[in-house]
C-alpha positions in Angstrom: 0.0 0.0 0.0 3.0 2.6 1.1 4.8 1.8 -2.2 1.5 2.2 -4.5 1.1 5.7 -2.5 4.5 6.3 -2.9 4.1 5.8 -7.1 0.9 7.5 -7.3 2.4 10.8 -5.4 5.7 10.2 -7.6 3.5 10.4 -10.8 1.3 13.2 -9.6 4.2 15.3 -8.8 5.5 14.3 -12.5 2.5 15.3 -13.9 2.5 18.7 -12.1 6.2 19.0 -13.3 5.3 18.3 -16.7 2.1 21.1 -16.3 4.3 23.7 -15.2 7.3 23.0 -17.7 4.3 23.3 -20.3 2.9 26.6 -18.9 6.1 28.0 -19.0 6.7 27.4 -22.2 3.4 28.8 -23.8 3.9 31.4 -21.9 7.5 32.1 -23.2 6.6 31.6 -27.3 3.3 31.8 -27.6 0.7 33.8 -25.8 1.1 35.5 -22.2 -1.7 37.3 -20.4 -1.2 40.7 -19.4 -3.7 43.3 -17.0 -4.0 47.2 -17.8 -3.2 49.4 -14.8 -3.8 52.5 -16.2 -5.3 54.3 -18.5 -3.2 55.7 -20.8 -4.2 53.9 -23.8 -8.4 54.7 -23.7 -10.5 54.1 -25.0 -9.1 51.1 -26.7 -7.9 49.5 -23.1 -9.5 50.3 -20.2 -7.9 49.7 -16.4 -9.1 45.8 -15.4 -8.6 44.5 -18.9 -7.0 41.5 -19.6 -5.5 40.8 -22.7 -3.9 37.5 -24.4 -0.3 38.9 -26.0 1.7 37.2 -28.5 4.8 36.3 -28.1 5.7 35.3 -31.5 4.4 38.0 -33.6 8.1 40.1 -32.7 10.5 37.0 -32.6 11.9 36.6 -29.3 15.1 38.2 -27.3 16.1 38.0 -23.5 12.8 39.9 -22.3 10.5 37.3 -24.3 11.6 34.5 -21.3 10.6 34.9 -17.8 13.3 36.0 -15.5 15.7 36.2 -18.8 16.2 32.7 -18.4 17.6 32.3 -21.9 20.1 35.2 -22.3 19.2 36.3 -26.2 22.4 38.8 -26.9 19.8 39.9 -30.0 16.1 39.7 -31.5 15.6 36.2 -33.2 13.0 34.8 -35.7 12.0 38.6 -35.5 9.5 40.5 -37.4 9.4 44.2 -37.3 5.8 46.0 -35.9 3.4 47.6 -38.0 2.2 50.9 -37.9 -0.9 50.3 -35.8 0.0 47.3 -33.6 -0.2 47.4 -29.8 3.0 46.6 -28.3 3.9 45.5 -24.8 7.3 46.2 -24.0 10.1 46.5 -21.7 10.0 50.1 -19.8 13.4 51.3 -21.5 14.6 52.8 -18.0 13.5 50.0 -15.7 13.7 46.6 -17.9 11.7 45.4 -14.9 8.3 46.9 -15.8 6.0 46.3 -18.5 4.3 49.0 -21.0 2.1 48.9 -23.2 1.7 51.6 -25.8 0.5 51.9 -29.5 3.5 51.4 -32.4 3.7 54.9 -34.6 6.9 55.4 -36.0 9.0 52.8 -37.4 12.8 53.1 -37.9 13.5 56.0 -40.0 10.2 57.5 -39.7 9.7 61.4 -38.8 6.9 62.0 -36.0 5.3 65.1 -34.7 2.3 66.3 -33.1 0.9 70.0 -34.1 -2.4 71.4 -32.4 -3.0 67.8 -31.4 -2.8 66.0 -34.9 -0.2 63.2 -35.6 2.1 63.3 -38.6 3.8 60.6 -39.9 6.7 61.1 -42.1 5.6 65.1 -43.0 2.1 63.7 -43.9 -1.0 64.4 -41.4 -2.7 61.4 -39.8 -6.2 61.7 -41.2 -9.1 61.7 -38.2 -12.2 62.0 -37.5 -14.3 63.9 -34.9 -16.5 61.3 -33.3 -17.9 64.2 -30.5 -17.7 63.7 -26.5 -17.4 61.0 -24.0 -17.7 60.8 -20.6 -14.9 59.0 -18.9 -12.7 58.4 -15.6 -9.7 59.9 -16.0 -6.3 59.4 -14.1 -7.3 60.6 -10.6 -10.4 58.5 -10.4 -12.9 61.7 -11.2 -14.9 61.8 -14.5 -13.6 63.9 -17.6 -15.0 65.2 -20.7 -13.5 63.8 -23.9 -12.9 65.0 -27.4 -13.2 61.6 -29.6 -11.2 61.4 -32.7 -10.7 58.0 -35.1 -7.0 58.5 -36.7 -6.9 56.4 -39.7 -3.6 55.4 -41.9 -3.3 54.8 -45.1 -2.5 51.1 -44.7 -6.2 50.9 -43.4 -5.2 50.7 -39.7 -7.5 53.2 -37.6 -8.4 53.6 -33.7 -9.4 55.4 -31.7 -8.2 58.7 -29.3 -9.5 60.5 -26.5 -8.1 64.4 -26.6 -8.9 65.7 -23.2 -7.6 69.3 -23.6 -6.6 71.3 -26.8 -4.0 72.6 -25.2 -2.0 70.0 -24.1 1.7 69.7 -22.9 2.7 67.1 -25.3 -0.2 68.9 -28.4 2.8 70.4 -30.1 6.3 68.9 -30.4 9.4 68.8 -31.9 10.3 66.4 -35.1 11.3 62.8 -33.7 13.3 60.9 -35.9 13.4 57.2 -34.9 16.4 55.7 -34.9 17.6 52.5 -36.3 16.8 49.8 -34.3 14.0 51.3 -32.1 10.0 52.3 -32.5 7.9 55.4 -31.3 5.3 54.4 -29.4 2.2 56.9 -28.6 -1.0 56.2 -25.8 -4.2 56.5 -27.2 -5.1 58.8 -24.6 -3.1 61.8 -25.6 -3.1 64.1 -22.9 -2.6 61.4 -20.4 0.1 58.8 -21.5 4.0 58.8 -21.0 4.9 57.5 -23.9 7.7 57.9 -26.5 7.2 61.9 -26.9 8.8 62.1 -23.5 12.2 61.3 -24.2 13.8 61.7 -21.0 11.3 58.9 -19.3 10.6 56.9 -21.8 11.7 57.9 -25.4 12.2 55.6 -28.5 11.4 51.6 -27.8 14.8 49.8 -28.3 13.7 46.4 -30.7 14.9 44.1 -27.7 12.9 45.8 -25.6 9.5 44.5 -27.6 7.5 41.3 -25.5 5.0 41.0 -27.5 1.7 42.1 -29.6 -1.8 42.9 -27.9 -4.3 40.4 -29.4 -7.7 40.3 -27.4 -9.3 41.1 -24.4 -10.1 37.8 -22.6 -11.9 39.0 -19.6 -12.7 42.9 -18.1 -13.1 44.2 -14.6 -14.6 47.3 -14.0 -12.8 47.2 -10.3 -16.0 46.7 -8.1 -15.5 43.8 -6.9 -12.4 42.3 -5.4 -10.9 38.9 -6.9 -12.0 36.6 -3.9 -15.8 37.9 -3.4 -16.8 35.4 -6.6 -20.6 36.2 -5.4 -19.9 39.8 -7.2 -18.4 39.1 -10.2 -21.1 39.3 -12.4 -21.7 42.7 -11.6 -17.7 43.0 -11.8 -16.8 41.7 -15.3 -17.1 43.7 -18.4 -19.0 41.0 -20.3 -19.4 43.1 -23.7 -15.2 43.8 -23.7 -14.6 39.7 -23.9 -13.3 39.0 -26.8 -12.0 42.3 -27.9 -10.0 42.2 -31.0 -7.0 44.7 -30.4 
């Protein structure tokens, strides 16, 4: 009897081995979840989504493995971003933190914003008034929003809230992306450190790249905490599941 409970636990804990090895591998090269903690890319993400993002779609370097476990000197398998695509990647100053920001510029590119509007390469990003919207904004109280779609000419299109028309980061100087890196902007304009800010977080070094935002799988609109189950319906955000990003 002892050495029969002795082979089951061995296999179990096999088993369990074999889960986790398995886990960590998906996880790794194909698809990692990821939660929003902010919400500097609105409207497209909101705070309490979580999205499924692939690893693959960027190739892989050192910041693709958990804990760097396979030290990657440079990108392999890679392909480059599209204008468009919603990146999580590697906080250029701190390594250690995630962000998650919207691709603009590729390498080479010119980017600058005047009274608000986004060109690309000398060329005006076409948009769209879409009116107002009522939203939380980063200090928990409730904000009027200009709504704009930007579309480019590749067909991409999402997208912005504009919560002032004079804001900070409305008017800027040319960027010119380097070699090697990305620009990456937040949807919500007046409230995202992104890539315009080049002293916090400035151009995305290509190593830096974890993965591409695919879909929401499952939204929480914050009222309810994770272990009082009996308020989760009330909690999850049942319309956001499934999101295409």
């Amino acid at each position: 009897m002892l050495r029969y409970l002795g082979r089951m636990a061995s296999s179990n804990l096999g088993t369990l081995v074999l889960a986790l090895l398995a886990a960590l591998v998906i996880r790794s090269v194909a698809f990692e979840p990821f939660s929003i903690p902010s919400g500097s890319m609105k409207p497209s993400l909101l705070v309490g989504d979580y999205l499924f993002v692939s690893k693959y779609a960027y190739g892989f370097s050192r910041y693709s493995f958990p804990w760097q476990l396979i030290p990657i000197s440079e990108r392999v398998l890679g392909q480059e971003p599209e204008r468009g695509d919603i990146a999580v990647f590697k906080f250029p100053p701190n390594p250690k933190a995630d962000y998650i920001k919207r691709i603009i510029g590729l390498p080479g590119d010119t980017i600058q914003i005047l009274d608000g509007i986004l060109y690309l390469n000398d060329e005006a990003v076409h948009r769209t008034a879409l009116g107002e919207e009522r939203a939380t904004d980063r200090y928990g109280g409730t904000q009027t929003y200009q709504v704009f779609r930007e579309s480019l000419p590749n067909g991409r299109e999402w997208l912005v809230y504009d919560a002032t028309p004079l804001g900070a980061l409305d008017n800027t100087d040319v960027y010119r992306v380097p070699e090697g890196h990305y620009f990456g902007l937040g949807d919500n304009r007046d409230q995202s450190s992104d890539s315009r800010l080049l002293d916090r977080v400035g151009f995305i070094p290509a190593e830096n790249l974890v993965g591409r935002a695919e879909m929401v799988f499952v939204s929480f609109n914050g009222s309810a905490r994770f272990w009082e189950f009996w308020r989760w319906p009330q909690a999850i955000r049942f319309a956001r599941i499934g999101t295409l990003l």
